[in-house]
N, C-alpha and C positions, 0 to 999 in steps of 0.2 A: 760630785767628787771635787775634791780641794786640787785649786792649781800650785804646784813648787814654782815655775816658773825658773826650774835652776839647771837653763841651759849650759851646757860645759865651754863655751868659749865665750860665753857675752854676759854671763853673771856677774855680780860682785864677786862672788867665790871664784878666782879667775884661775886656772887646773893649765893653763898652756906654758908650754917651756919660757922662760923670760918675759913671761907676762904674770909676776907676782906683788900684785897692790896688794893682797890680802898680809900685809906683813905683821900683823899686830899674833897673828898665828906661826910661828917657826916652822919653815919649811926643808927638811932634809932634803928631799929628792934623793933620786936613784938611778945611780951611779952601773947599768947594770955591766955585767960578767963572763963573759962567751963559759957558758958549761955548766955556770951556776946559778943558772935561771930557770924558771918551770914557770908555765903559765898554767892556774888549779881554776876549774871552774866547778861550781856548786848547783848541782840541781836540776841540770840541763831538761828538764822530764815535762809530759806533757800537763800535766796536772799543773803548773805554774805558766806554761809558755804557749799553750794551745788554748784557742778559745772553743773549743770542747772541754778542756781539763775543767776541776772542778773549783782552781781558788780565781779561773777566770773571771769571776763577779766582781773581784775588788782589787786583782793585778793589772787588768788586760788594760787599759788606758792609759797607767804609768807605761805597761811592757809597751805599748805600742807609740803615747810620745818619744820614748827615749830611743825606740827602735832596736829595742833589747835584741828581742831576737836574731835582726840583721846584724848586731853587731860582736853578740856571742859568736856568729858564725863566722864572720872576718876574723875573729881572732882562732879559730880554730885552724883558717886555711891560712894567717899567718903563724902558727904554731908547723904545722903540714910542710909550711913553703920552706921554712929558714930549719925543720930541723930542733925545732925547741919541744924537750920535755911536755908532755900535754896530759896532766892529771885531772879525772872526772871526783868527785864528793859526793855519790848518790844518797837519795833522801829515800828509805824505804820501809813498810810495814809492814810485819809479818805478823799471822793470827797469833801469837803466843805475846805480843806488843800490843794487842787490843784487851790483856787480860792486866793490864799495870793497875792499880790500885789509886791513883793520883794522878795528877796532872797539873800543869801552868793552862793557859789560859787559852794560846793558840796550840801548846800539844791536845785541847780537848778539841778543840774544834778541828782541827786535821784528822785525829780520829772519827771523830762525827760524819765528817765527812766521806771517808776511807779513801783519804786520802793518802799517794803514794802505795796503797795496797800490792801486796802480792802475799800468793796460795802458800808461799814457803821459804826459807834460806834457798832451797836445793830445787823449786818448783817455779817453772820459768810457765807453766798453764796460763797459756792468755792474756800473758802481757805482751804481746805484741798492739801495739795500739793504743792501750790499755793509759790510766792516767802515772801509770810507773814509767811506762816507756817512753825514750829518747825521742824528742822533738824528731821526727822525721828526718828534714834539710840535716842534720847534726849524723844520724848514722852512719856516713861512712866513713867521717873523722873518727868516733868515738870505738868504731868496729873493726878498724881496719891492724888490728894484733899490734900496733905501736902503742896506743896511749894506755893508762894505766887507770885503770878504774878502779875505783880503791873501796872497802868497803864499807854498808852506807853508816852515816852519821845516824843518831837515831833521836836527836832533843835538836836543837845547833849547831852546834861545836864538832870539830873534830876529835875530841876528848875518847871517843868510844868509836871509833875508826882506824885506819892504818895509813892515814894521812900522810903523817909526818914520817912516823917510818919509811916509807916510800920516798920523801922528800932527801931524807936522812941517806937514805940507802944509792942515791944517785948522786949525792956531793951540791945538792940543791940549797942554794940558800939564800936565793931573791927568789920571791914569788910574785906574780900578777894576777892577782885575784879580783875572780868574776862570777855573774850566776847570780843566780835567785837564794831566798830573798834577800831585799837588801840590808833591812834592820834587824834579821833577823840570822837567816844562815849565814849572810857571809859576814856582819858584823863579828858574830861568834867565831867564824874562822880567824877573821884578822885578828883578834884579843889572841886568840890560843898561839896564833901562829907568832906573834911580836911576843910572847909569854915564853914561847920554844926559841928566840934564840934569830927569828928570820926576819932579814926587810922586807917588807908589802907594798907592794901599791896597788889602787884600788880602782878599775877601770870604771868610773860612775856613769856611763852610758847602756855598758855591759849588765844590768842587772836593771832593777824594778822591784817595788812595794805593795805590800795594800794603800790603797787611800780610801778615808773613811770620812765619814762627817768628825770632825774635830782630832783627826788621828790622822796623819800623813806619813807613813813609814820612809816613805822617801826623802823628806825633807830630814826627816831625825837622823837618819843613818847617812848623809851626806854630810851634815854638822860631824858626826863622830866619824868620818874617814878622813876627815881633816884635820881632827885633835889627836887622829891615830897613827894613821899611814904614815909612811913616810913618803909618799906622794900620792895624788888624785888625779888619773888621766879622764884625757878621753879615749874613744876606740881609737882612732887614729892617731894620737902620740902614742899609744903602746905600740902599735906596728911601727910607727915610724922607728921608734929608741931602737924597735928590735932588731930593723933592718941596717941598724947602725953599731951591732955590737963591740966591742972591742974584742 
């Protein structure tokens, strides 16, 4: 596996509050908004995050240097603690999705896989455990009738979801976006979401890639939240900002 080597505080790519050499890039920052903040995370499912799931073979090394997991889950009980909006972007497949006609390249292989599978829209048969279901530690954040699990994405993007409507519908309009994968779902989230209108920042700890012989998902989608975002934290300056609302 390809090392990134792109730690969030000791990089060149330097993501901490008043520590910005990387200037030849224009850095917004964000400015966040007591009311108008949502923290979205994408994917949360064990099929990415469990080293049972099935894209385990070519995440689990990124998920586990960057400490995805533990650190999706800090932001969720900072989400819990402070009171912030906490939107889920599930990834899901249903049999009437394994009958498409075509495909890009990782929608084949997801399917190959069955990947993110489930029996139905309306058939919850078995997924408890299942590679659709909620990373374990994550359920009682994600089930407890406050956060908004919104419906799933089904390529990317939130394009074919109720995302932003949800975003829209509660006066949301910072997001901190997190979740799996990185150059993949949530790059696509951040494009749509900076396309609808919202500032993003992009919690680069929070999330993880495949890494491949000569294909680093990690490393690509780090470059493009930097030419994107209007900021790159780590886990720990999202909670910090957050604890510091205005």
């Amino acid at each position: 596996m390809p090392q990134t080597n792109l730690n969030l505080d000791q990089s060149t790519i330097v993501y901490g509050a008043g520590r910005r050499q990387d200037a030849a890039i224009p850095r917004p920052g964000l400015r966040l908004r007591k009311g108008h903040v949502g923290i979205v995370v994408i994917d949360p499912q064990n099929d990415f995050l469990s080293p049972q799931g099935v894209a385990w073979g070519v995440v689990g090394k990124n998920v586990t240097d960057n400490r995805t997991v533990e650190n999706i889950g800090q932001l969720f009980a900072t989400a819990k603690e402070l009171g912030i909006p906490l939107l889920i972007s599930p990834h899901y497949y249903f049999p009437h999705d394994h009958k498409w006609e075509f495909e890009g390249a990782l929608e084949r292989l997801m399917h190959d896989i069955k990947m993110f599978d489930r029996p139905g829209p309306l058939d919850t048969t078995d997924i408890q455990g299942s590679g659709a279901d909620w990373l374990e530690p994550y359920k009682p954040f994600i089930n407890d009738g406050q956060t908004i699990v919104c419906s799933p994405h089904k390529v990317y993007g939130p394009q074919s979801n109720d995302l932003v409507v949800q975003l829209r519908k509660r006066r949301i309009e910072q997001v901190i976006l997190a979740g799996m994968s990185a150059n993949l779902c949530v790059e696509s989230h951040l494009r749509e979401l900076l396309e609808q209108g919202f500032e993003v920042a992009v919690v680069g700890d929070a999330t993880a890639a495949a890494q491949l012989p000569g294909y680093d998902g990690y490393a690509a989608a780090i470059t493009n939240f930097r030419f994107l975002a209007s900021d790159l934290w780590s886990t720990g300056e999202a909670a910090q900002r957050l604890t510091e609302l205005e």
